[in-house]
C-alpha positions in Angstrom: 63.4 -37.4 40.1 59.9 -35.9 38.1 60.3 -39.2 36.0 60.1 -41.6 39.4 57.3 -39.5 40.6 55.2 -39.4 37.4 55.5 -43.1 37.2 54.0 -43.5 40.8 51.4 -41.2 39.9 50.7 -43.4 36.8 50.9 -46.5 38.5 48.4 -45.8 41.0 45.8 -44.0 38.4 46.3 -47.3 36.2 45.6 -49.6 39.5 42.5 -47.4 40.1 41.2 -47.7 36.6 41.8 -51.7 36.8 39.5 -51.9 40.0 36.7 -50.4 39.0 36.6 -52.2 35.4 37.1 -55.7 37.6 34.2 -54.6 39.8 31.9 -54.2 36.8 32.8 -57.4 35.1 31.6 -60.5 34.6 34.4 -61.7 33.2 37.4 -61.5 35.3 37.9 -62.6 38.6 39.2 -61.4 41.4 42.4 -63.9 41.5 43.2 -63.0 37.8 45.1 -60.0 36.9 46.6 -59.1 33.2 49.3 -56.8 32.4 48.2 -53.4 32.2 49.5 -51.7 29.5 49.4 -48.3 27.8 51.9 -47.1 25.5 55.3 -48.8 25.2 56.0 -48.2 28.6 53.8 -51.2 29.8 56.3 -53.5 30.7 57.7 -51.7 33.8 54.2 -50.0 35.0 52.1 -53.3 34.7 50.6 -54.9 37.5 51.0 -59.0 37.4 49.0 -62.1 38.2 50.8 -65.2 40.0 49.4 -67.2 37.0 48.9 -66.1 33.4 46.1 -64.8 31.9 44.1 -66.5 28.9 42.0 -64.9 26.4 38.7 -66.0 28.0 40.0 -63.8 30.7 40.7 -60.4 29.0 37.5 -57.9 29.2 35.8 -56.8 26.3 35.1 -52.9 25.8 32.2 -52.3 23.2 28.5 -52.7 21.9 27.8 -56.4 21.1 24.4 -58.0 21.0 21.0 -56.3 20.9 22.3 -53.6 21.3 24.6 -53.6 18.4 21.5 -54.6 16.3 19.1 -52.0 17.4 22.1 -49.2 16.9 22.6 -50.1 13.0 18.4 -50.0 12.9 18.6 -46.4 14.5 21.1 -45.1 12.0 19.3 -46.8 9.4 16.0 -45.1 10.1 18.2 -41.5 10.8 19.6 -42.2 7.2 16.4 -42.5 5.4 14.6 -39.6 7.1 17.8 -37.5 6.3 16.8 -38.6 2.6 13.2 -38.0 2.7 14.1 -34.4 4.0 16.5 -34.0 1.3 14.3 -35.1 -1.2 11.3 -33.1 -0.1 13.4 -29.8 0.5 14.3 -30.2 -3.5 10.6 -31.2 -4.7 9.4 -27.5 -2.6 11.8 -25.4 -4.3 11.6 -27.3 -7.7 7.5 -26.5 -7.4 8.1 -22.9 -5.9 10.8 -22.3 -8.6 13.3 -20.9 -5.9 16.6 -19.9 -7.5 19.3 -17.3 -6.5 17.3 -14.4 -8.0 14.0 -15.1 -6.1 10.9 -17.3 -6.3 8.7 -18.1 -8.9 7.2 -14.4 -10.5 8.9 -12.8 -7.6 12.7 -11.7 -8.0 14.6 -9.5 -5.7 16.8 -7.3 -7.5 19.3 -4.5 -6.3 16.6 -1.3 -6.4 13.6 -3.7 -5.3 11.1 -6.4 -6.2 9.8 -7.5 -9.3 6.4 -9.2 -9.2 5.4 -11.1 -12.5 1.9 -12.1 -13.3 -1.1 -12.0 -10.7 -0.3 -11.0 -7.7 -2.5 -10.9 -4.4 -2.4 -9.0 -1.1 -4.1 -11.0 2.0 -2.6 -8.0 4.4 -1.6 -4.0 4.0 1.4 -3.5 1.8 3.8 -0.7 2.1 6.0 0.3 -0.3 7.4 3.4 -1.8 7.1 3.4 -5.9 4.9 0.1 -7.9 5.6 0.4 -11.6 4.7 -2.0 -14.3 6.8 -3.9 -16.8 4.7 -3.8 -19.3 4.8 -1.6 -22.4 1.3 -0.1 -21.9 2.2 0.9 -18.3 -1.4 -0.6 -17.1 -1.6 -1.5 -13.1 -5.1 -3.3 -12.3 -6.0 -3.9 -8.7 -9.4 -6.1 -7.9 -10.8 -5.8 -4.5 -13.8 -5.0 -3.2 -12.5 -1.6 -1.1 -9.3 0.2 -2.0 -7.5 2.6 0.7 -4.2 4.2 0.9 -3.3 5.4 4.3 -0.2 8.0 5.2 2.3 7.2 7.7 0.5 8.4 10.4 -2.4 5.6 9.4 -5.0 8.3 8.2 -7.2 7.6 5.3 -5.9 9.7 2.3 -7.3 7.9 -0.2 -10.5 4.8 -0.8 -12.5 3.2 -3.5 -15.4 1.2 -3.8 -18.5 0.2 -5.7 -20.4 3.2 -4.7 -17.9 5.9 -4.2 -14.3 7.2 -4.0 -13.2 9.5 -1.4 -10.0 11.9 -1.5 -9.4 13.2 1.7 -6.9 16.0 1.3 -6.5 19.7 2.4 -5.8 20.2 -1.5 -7.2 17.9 -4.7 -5.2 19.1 -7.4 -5.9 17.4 -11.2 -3.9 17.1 -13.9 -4.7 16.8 -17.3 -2.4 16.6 -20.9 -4.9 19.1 -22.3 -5.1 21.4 -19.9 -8.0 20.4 -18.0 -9.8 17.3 -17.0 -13.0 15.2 -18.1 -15.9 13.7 -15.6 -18.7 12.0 -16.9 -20.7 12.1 -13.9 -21.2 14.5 -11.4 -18.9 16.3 -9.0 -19.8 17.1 -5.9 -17.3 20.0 -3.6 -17.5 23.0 -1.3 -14.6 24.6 -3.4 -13.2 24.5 -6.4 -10.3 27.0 -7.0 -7.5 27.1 -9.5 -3.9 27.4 -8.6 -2.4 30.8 -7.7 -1.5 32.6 -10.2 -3.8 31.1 -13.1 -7.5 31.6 -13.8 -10.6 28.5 -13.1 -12.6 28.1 -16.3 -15.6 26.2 -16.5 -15.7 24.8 -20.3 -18.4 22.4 -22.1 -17.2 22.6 -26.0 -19.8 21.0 -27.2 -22.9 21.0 -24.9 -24.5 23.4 -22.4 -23.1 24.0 -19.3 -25.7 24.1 -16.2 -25.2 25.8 -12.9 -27.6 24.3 -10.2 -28.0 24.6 -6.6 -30.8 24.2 -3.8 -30.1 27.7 -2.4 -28.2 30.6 -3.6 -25.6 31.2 -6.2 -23.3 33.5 -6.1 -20.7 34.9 -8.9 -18.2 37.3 -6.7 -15.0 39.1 -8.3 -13.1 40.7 -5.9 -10.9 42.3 -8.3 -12.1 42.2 -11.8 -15.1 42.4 -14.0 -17.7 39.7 -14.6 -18.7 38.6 -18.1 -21.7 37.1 -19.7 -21.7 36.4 -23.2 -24.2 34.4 -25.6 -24.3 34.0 -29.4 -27.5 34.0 -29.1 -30.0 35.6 -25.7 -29.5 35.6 -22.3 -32.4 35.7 -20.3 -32.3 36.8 -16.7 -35.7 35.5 -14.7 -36.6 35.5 -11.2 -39.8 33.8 -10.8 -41.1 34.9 -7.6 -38.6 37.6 -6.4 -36.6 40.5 -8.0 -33.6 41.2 -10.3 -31.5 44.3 -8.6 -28.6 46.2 -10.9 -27.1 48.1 -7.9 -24.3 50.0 -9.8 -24.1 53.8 -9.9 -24.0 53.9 -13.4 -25.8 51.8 -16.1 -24.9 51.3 -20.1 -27.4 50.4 -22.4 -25.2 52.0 -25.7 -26.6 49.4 -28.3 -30.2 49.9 -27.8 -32.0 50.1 -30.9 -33.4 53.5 -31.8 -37.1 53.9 -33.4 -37.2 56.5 -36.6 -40.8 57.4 -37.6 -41.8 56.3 -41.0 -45.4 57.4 -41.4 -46.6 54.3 -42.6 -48.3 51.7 -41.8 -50.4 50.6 -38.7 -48.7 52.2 -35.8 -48.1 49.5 -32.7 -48.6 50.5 -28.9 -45.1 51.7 -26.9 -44.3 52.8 -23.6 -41.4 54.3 -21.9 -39.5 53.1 -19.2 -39.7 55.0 -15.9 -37.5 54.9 -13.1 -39.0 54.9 -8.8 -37.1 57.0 -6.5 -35.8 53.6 -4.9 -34.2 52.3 -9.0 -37.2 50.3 -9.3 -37.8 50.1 -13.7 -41.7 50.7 -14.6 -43.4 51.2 -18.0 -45.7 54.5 -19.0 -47.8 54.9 -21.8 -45.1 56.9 -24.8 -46.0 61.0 -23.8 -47.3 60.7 -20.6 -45.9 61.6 -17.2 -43.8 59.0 -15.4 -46.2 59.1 -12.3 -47.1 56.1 -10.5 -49.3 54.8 -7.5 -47.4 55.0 -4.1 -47.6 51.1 -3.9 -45.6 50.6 -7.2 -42.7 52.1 -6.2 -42.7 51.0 -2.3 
């Protein structure tokens, strides 16, 4: 019973199919019908002509012509194209030296990259650690202005031609020797050491000067201040005064004068002390008296 139905099904699905190719073909006529057959099953589902079919008759199914031409020229044309893409996608990587490591000077490897030779930066670079291969350990960088921003994208660091700038709340320098050499000038608000060790100012083999537009001051908050010479040290104020404001004084290598009796004797004067500290010389065995105005 399914069979007999599935064959009426097929029979009428093969009729429609046979219609609409007759409609669209020149080559068959409306009085001329040809066995219809599909699978080995044709014989009994086939749909016959009163006369028989020839050759002539049967319709064609395919691309002939033209059309057939301009297909072959199409794949043609796709198959050289394909070639000159193949061929220039192995002429870039032969010239860029691509290979499974990287390309050219540049080779990605497991902890990072590996840059060999010259290397140049159109755009900021980030990165955590730049090291050198080579066995000096040199790193050269030629640009007109060098910076090196945080994360946040403040300045921390810039060079130039005409200065370098460290901002920082803290510059710290390190040196093999213990201390660190400039051969120009330095120019800060503060210089302190680290806690816990002392800030010395050392020039071992040429003086060490002390400048400044306005005042200098040498503080100790909680320890003495030295000033030694090999030779003099000369304290001068020009147009104001020198003040020793201490309680008490020491002079204990002062030379002393012994009388000898001979010779030419040469003028000296004591030194004589103002109510206010203020030092004055007196003629040697007078009274150490003075105007009112000297010791204002």
């Amino acid at each position: 019973m399914r069979d007999k139905y599935f064959e009426e099904f097929y029979c009428h699905i093969t009729s429609l199919v046979f219609h609409v190719i007759m409609d669209h073909s020149d080559h068959m006529d409306a009085g001329t019908f040809r066995a219809w057959q599909v699978g080995p099953r044709a014989n009994s589902l086939g749909y016959y002509s009163s006369g028989k079919a020839t050759d002539s008759d049967v319709y064609k199914v395919g691309i002939y012509g033209w059309r057939k031409r301009c297909l072959y020229v199409l794949i043609l044309i796709l198959i050289v194209v394909i070639m000159l893409n193949l061929a220039l996608t192995i002429w870039i990587m032969r010239v860029l030296n691509f290979s499974l490591h990287g390309m050219g000077g540049l080779k990605i490897v497991n902890d990072g990259i590996h840059v060999t030779g010259k290397t140049e930066f159109d755009y900021p670079v980030s990165f955590g650690r730049m090291t050198t291969a080579g066995k000096n350990g040199d790193i050269k960088a030629f640009c007109d202005h060098f910076q090196i921003d945080d994360a946040e994208g403040r300045s921390i660091f810039y060079a130039n031609k005409d200065e370098v700038g460290v901002r920082a709340d803290h510059l710290k320098i390190l040196g093999k020797s213990g201390g660190s050499i400039f051969n120009g000038s330095i120019q800060s608000r503060l210089i302190q050491p680290e806690i816990g060790h002392p800030l010395l100012l050392e020039s071992p083999t040429r003086g060490l000067n002390v400048t400044a537009g306005h005042d200098v001051e040498i503080l100790s908050r909680a320890g003495d201040i030295r000033a030694e010479a090999l030779q003099s040290v000369y304290m001068e104020s020009i147009a104001g005064e020198i003040h020793f404001n201490s309680p008490n004084i020491y002079m204990p290598r002062l030379i002393k004068a012994h009388d000898s009796g001979r010779g030419a004797s040469r003028p000296q004067y004591q030194v004589c002390f103002c109510a206010n500290g203020r030092l004055f010389l007196a003629k040697s065995g007078a009274d150490c008296r003075s105007t009112a105005k000297l010791c204002e």
